[in-house]
BAGU-586389 format. One line per 5 residues: their letters; for each residue x, y, z of N, C-alpha, C. Coordinates in pm, whole numbers. Example, Ala and Ser with C-alpha at 12.3 -4.5 7.8 and 13.67 -1.06 7.14 Angstrom:
as = 1319:-569:780:1230:-450:780:1320:-330:780  1285:-225:708:1367:-106:714:1290:3:787 $
This chain:
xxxxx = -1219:-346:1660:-1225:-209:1706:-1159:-195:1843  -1066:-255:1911:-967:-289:1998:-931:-134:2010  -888:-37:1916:-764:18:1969:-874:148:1920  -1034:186:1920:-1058:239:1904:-1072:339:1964  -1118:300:2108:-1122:365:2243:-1023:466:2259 $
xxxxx = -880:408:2224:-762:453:2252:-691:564:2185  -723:559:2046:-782:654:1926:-892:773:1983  -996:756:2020:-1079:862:2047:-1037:958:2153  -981:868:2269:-897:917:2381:-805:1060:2378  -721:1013:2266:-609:1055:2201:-615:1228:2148 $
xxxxx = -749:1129:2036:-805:1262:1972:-868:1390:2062  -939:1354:2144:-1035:1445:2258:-907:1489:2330  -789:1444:2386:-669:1498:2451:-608:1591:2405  -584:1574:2248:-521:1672:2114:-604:1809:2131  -746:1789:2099:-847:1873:2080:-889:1974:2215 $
xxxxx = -886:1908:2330:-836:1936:2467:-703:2096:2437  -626:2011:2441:-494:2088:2481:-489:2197:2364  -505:2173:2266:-559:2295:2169:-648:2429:2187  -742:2389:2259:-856:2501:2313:-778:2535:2424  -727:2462:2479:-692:2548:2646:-567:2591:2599 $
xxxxx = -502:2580:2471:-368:2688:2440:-368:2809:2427  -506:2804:2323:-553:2893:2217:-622:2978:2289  -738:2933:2401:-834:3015:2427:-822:3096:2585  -732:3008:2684:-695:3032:2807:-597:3073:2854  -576:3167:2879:-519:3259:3013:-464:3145:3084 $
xxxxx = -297:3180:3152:-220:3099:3233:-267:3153:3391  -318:3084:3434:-319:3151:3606:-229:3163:3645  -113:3032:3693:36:3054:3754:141:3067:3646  198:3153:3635:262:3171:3522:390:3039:3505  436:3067:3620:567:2931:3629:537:2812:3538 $
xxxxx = 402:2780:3611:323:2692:3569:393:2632:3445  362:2725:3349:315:2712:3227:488:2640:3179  545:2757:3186:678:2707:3177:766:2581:3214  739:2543:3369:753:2465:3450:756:2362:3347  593:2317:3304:513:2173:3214:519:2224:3080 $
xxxxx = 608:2290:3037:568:2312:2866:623:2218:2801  790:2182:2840:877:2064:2733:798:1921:2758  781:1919:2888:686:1792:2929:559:1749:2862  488:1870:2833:308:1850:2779:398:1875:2613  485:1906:2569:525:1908:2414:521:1758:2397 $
xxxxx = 644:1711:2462:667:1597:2440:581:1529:2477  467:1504:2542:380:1411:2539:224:1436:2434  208:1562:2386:181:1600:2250:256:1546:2175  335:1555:2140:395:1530:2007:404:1415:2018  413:1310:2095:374:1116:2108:257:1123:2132 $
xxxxx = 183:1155:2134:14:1174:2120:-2:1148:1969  3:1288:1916:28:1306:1766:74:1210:1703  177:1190:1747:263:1042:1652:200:880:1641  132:899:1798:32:751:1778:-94:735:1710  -141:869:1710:-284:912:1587:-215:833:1490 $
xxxxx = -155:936:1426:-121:907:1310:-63:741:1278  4:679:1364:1:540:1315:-83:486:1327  -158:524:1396:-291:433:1481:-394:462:1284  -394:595:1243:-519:614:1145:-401:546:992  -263:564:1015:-199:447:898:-224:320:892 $
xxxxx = -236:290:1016:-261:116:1056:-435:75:990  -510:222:1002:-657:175:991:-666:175:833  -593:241:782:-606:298:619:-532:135:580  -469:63:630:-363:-76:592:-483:-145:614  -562:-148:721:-633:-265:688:-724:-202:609 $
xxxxx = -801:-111:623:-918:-78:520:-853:-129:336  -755:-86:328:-705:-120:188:-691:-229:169  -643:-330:276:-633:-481:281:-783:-518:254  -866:-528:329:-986:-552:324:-1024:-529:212  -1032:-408:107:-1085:-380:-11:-1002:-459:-94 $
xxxxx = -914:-474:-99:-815:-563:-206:-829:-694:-183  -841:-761:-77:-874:-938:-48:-1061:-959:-59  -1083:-840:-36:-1260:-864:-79:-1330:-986:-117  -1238:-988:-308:-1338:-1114:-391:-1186:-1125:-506  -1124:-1219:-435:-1015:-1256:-530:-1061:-1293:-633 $
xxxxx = -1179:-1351:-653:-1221:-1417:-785:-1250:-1340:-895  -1249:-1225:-851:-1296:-1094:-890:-1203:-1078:-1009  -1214:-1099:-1145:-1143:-1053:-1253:-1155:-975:-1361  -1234:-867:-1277:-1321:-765:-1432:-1192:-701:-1463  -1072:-695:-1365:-1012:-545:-1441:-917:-644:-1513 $
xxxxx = -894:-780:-1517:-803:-807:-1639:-924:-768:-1790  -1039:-863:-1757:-1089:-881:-1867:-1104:-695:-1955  -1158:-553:-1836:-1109:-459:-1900:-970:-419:-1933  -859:-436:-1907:-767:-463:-1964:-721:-559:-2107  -800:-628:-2112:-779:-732:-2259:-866:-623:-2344 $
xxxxx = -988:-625:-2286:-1053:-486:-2377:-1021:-393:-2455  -944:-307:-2350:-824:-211:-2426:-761:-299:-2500  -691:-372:-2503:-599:-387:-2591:-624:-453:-2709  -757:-521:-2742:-822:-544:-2833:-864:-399:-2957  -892:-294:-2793:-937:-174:-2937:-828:-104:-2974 $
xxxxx = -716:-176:-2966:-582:-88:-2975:-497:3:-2884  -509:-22:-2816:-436:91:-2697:-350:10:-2664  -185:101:-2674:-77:48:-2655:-55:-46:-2575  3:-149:-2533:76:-192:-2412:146:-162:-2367  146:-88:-2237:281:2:-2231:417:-97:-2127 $
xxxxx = 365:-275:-2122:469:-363:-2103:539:-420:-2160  496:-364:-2342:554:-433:-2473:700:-376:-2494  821:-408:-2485:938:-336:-2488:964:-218:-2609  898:-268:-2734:913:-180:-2841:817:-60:-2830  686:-52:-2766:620:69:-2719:694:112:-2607 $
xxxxx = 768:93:-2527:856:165:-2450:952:247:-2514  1022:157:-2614:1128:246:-2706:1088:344:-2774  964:316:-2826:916:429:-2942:882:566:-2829  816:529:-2669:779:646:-2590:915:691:-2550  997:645:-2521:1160:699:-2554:1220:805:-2647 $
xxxxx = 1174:753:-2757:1220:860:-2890:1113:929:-2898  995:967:-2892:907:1015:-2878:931:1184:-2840  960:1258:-2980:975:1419:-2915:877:1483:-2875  786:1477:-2906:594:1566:-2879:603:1493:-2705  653:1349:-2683:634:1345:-2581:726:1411:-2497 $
xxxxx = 835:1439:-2518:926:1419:-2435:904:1589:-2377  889:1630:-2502:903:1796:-2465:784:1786:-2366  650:1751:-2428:518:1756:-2292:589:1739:-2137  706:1657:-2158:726:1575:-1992:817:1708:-1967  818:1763:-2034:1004:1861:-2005:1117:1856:-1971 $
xx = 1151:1746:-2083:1237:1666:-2119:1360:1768:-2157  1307:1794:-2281:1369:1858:-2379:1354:1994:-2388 $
């Protein structure tokens, strides 16, 4: 949780500068003008580090759920399942061809 701090920071700064856009009156008018390209651009790299910062968290969260329990093999064995009660393989080359020629399908896809 290293870069969490830095994240919350971020967020409360965003959320910050939002209310005082939205809700406040400029006292010095110059002001405003003066710091606008300046506070954009350091918004908008604000913004941009959220967002890698909450991509980076979604990479490991998904990492973490996927390295979990390698040993973990229910979804082949449901996969053999299916294909025991008949449901296509759709890695078998000749069920590819037939979903190829396939007009009921093709028109569904709007193909045809």
């Amino acid at each position: 949780m290293k870069g969490y701090g830095m994240f919350k920071k971020l967020a409360q700064q965003l959320k910050d500068y939002d209310r005082k856009t939205n809700a406040m009156p400029v006292s010095v008018p110059f002001a405003k003008d003066f710091l606008k390209p300046k506070n954009e651009f350091l918004n908008n790299l604000s913004k941009k580090a959220v967002e890698l910062y909450e991509r980076q968290q979604d990479i490991n969260h998904f990492s973490k759920l996927v390295l979990s329990a390698p040993e973990n093999n229910s979804h082949d064995k449901m996969v053999n399942k299916l294909f025991e009660e008949g449901v296509a393989d759709p890695f078998v080359d000749e069920k590819l061809a037939d979903l190829a020629n396939n007009q009921k399908f093709l028109r569904d896809l709007g193909l045809l």
